[in-house]
N, C-alpha and C positions, 0 to 999 in steps of 0.2 A: 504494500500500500504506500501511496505515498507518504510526504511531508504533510501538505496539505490537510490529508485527512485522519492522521493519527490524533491531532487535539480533540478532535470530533469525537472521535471513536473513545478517547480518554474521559472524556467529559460524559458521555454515554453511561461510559461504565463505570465513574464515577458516582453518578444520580440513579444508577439502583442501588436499593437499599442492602444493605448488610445480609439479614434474614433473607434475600431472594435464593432459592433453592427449588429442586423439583420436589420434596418434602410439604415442601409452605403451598407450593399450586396445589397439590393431592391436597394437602389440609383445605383451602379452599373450596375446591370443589367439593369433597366432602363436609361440608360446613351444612348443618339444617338448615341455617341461617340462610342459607342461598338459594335453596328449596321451596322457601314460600314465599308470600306476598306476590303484591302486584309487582316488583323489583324481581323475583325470584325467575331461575334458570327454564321452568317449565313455561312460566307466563313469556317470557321473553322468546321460549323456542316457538311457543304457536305463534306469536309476533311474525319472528320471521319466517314462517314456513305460510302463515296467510300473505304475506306480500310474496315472498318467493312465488307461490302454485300462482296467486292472480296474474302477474306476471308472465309466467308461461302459458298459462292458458291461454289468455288474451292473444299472446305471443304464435300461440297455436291456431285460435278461429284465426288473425288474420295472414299467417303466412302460409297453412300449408294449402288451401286453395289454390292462391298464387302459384307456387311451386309445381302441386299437381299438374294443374292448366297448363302452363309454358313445359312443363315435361313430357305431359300427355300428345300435345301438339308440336311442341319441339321449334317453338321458336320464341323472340323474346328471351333467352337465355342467357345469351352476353352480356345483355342490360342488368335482367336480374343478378346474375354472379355480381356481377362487376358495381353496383348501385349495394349488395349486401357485402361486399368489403369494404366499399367504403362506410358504411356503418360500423365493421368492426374496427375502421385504423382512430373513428370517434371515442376519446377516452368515456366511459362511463360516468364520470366524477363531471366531467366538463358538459355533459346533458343535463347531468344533477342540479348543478349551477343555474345553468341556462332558465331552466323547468322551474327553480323558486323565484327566479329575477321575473320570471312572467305568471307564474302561479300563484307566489306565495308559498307559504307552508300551511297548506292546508290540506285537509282530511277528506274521504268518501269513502263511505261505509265501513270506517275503520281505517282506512288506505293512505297512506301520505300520498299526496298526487306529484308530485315532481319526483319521490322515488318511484314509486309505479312506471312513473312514464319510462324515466331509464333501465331501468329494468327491463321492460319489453322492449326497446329499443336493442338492448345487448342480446337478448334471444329470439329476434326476430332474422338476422342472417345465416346464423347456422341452418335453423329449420328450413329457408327460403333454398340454401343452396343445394344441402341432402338431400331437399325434395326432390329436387329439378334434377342433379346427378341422377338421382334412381330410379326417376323414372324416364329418362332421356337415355339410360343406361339399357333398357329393357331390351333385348333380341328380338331386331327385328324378322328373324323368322319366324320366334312367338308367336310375333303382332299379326304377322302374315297368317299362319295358320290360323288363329283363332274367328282371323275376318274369313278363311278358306271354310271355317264349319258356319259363317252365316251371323256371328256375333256383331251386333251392333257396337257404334262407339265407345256407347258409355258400357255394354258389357264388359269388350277387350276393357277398357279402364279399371272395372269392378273384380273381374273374376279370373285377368291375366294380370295385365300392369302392376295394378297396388299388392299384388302377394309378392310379388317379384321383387318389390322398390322397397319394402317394409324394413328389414336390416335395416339399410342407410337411411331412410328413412328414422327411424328410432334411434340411430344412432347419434342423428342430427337433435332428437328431443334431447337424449340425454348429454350431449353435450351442451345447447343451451340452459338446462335445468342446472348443473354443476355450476357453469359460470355465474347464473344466475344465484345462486346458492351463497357462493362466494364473494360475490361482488355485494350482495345486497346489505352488509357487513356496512360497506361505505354510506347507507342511508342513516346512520343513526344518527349520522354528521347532523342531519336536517332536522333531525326529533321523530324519526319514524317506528322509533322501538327494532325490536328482534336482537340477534347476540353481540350483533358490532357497538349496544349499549355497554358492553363491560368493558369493551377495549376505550372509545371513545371517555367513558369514565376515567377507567383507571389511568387512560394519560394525564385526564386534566390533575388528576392527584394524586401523579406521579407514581401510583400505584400497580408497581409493574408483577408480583405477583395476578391484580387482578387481569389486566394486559393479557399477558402469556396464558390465563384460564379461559381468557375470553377467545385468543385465536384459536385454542385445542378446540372447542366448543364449535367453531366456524369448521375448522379442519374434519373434524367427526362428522358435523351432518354432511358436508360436502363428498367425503367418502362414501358414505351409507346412502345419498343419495346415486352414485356413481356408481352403486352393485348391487342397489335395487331397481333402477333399469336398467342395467345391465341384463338381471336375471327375467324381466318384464318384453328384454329386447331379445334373447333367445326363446322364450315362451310363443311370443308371437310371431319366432320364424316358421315357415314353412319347413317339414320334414327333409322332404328336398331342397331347399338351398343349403338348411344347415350339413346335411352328407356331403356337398359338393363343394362348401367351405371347409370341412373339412379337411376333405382330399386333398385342396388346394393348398393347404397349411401342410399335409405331410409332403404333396410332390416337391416343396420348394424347403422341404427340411436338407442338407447335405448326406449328398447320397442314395435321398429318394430315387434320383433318375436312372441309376443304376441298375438298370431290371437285371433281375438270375436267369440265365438260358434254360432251357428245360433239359435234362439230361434224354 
């Protein structure tokens, strides 16, 4: 590291306290004390898993439409891609901003609205592009046969395309879900509750046991959310893609290619 940034870093570690240790967070989070009231770890987690799901959902009715559509038809694509990175190169923080300078900080139905907004704004690209990948990705000799047995559009769409696009497809939910999960830490900034309350706290008073409990607390749902669709996203694959994902995973293991001659 440099010169520059060693006073920084001294000074850092300086202003944690003495007692900070992984003993005193375990004490922490094991605390009753933390466990109830309207402050307490449970009230805080519905906080943020009600803004996180609204979020996504919303996130959901408006982009996977879009995505289907431009995939199913196969054009408009470019735009799309290319209009949903640019949404991702938008920092999160800097719509947050944006969203109380014209909102305020105010509520709906429980909801802070300038975090909401950002929120869907950060999982509205993922979903947009998986969509359109997967289903733009569909073999077209699928497509072909399916019109060859007499299948209308929106059949091929219903009972060829969307089983076929669904992995990436959900792969795209759960990726905006996680970011979403994670990011939404940064709303407490505004007064929106959920777990980035403890972190935001305990900076103001320098409270870095509570800090360090509040990002474990972030870090854990965002895992458990990350291998609960996971396991939501193989559920809902089809029998066959997931055998021929498979396969594909072992031909490209070293060695695979290697077939044994038959004696």
């Amino acid at each position: 590291m440099g010169e520059g940034g060693e006073p920084h870093v001294s000074a850092f570690l300086a202003a944690v306290p003495a007692p900070f240790s992984v003993a005193s967070v375990v004490r922490w989070l094991t605390a009753a004390a933390h466990w109830h009231g309207r402050a307490g770890i449970p009230r805080r987690l519905v906080e943020h898993l009600t803004m996180s799901g609204a979020a996504v959902l919303t996130a959901l009715v408006l982009a996977l439409p879009v995505g289907l559509v431009l995939g199913h038809l196969r054009r408009g694509g470019f735009l799309a891609v290319n209009v949903s990175n640019v949404g991702r190169a938008i920092p999160s923080f800097a719509i947050l901003v944006v969203a109380v300078q014209l909102l305020g900080i105010r509520e709906v139905l429980g909801i802070n609205r300038p975090a909401y907004i950002a929120l869907v704004a950060l999982a509205v690209p993922p979903v947009v592009t998986n969509t359109y990948v997967a289903m733009a990705g569909v073999d077209d000799e699928l497509r072909e046969a399916a019109r060859g047995m007499g299948m209308t559009g929106r059949q091929v769409l219903v009972r060829v395309e969307l089983p076929a696009a669904v992995p990436l497809v959900m792969a795209g939910v759960r990726t905006a879900a996680v970011q979403v999960v994670a990011t939404a830490t940064l709303a407490a900034v505004v007064g929106s509750g959920g777990l980035g309350v403890f972190i935001t706290a305990g900076l103001a008073q320098r409270d870095f046991v509570q800090v360090t409990a509040g990002a474990l607390l972030v870090a854990a749902l965002s895992v458990l959310t990350d291998l609960s669709l996971g396991a939501v996203q193989r559920a809902v694959t089809p029998t066959g893609l997931s055998s021929a994902a498979r396969s594909a995973r072992a031909a490209a293991l070293p060695g695979a290619g290697a077939a044994v001659e038959p004696v």
